[in-house]
Residue frames as qw, qx, qy, qz and C-alpha x, y, z in Angstrom:
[[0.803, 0.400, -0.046, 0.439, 64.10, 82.32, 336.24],
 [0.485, -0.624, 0.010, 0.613, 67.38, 83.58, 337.99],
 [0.492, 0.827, 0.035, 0.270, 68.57, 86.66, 335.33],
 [0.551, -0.344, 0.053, 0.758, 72.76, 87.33, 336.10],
 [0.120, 0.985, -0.027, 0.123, 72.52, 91.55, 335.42],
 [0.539, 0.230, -0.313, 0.748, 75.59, 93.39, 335.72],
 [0.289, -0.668, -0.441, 0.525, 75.51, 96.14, 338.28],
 [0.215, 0.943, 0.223, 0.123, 75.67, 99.52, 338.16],
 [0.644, -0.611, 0.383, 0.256, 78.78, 99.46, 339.86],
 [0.631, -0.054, 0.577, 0.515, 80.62, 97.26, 336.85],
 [0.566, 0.671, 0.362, 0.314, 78.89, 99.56, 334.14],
 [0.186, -0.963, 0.168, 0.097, 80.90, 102.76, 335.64],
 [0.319, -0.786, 0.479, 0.226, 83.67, 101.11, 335.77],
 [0.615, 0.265, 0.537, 0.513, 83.99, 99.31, 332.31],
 [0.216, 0.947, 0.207, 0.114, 82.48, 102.56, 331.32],
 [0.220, -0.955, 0.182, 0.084, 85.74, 104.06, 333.01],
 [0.578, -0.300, 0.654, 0.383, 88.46, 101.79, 331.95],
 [0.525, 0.525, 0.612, 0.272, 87.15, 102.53, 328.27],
 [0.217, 0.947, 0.091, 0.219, 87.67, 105.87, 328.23],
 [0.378, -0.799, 0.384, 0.267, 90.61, 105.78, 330.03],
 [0.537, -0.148, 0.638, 0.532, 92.36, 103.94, 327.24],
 [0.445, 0.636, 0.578, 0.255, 90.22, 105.38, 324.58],
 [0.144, -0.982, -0.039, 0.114, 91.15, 108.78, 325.22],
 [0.004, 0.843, -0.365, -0.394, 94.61, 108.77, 324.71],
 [0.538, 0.083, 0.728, 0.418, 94.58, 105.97, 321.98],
 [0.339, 0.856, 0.362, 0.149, 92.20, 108.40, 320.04],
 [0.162, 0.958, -0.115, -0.207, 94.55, 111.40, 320.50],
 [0.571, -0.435, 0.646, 0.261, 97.41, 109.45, 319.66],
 [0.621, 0.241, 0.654, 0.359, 96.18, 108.17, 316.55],
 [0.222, 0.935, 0.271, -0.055, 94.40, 111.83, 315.53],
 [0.139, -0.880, 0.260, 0.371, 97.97, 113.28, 316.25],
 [0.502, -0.317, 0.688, 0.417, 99.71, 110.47, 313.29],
 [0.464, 0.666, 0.525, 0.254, 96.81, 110.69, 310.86],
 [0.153, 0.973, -0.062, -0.163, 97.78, 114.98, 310.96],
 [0.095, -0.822, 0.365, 0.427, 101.17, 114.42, 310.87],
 [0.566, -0.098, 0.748, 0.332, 100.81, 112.11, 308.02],
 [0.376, -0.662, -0.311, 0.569, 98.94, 114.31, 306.53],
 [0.173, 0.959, -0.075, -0.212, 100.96, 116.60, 306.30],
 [0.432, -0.451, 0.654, 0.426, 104.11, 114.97, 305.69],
 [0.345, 0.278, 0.843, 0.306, 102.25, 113.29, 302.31],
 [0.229, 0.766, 0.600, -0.034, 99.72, 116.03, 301.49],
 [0.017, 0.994, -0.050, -0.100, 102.26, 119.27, 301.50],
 [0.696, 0.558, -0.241, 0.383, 105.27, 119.87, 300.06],
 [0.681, -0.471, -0.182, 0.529, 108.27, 120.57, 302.33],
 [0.231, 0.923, -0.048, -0.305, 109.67, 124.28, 301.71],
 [0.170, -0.457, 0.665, 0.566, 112.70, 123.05, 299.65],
 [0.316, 0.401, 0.775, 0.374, 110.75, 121.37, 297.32],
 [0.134, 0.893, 0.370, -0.221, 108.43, 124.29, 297.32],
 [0.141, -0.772, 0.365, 0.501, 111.78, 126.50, 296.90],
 [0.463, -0.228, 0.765, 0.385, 113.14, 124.25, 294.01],
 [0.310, 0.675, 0.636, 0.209, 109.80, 124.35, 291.79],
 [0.259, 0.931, 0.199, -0.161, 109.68, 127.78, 291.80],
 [0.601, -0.436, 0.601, 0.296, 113.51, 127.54, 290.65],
 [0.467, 0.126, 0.824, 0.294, 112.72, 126.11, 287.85],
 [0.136, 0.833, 0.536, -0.005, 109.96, 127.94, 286.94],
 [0.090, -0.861, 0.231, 0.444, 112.10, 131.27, 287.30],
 [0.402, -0.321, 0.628, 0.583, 114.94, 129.04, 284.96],
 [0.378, 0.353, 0.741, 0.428, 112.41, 128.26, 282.33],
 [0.273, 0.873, 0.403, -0.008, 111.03, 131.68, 281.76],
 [0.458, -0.658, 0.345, 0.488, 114.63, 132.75, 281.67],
 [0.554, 0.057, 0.785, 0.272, 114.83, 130.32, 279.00],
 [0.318, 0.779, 0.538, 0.053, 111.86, 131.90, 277.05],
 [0.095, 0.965, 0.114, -0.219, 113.10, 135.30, 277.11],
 [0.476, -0.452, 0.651, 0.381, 116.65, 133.90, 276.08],
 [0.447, 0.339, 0.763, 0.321, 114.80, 132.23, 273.21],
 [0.277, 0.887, 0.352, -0.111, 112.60, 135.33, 272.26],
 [0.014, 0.877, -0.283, -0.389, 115.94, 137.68, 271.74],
 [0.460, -0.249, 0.753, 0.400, 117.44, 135.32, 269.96],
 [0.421, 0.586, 0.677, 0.143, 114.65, 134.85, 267.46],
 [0.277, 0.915, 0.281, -0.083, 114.59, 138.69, 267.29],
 [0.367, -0.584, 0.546, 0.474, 118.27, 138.94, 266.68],
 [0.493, 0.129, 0.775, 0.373, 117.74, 136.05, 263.97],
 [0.357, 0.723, 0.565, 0.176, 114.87, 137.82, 262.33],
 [0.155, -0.842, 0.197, 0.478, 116.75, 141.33, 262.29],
 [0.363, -0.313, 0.726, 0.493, 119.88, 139.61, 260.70],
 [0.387, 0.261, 0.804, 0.368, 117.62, 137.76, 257.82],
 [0.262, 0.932, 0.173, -0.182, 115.49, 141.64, 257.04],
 [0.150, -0.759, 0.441, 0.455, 119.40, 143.28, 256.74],
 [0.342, -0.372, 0.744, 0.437, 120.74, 139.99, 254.67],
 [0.527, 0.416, -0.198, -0.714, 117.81, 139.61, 252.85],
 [0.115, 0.000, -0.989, 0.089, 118.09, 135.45, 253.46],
 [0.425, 0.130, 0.743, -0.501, 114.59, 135.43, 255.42],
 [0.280, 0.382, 0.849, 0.234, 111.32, 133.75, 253.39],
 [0.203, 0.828, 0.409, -0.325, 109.49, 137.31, 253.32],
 [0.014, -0.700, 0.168, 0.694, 112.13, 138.87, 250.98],
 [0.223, 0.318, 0.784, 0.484, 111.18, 137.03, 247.85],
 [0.059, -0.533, -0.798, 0.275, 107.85, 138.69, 248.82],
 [0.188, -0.778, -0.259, 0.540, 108.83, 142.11, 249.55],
 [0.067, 0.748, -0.286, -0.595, 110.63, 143.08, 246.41]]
């Protein structure tokens, strides 16, 4: 029986034409998966900036809320309005 082999010749050089396109289709694709990524996996710094924004406004908030309360609860010892002065006397 006649057997058709490739050479050794043709495996080199499929071997070479395969890596020559594989090589920079692989970094190519390695370099869109990173910069997707990162585009999808990290925040950008204005968002970053903007959260912490917020985060500064609302504990503003709190401490806005806390003097107030202790203003309120001052006022209602002096006027004698608050629920503890039944209590106290």
């Amino acid at each position: 029986m006649f057997v058709v082999q490739p050479s050794q010749f043709y495996d080199k050089v499929s071997a070479f034409y395969i890596l020559l396109t594989a090589i920079p289709a692989a970094a190519f694709i390695f370099c869109h998966i990173f910069s997707v990524l990162c585009r999808n996996l990290f925040d950008s710094p204005e968002k970053e900036y903007e959260k912490m924004l917020a985060i500064i406004h609302m504990e503003a908030e709190k401490a806005d809320f806390r003097l107030k309360q202790l203003e309120a609860r001052r006022l209602m010892r002096e006027r004698g309005d608050g629920p503890w002065y039944h209590y106290e006397h």
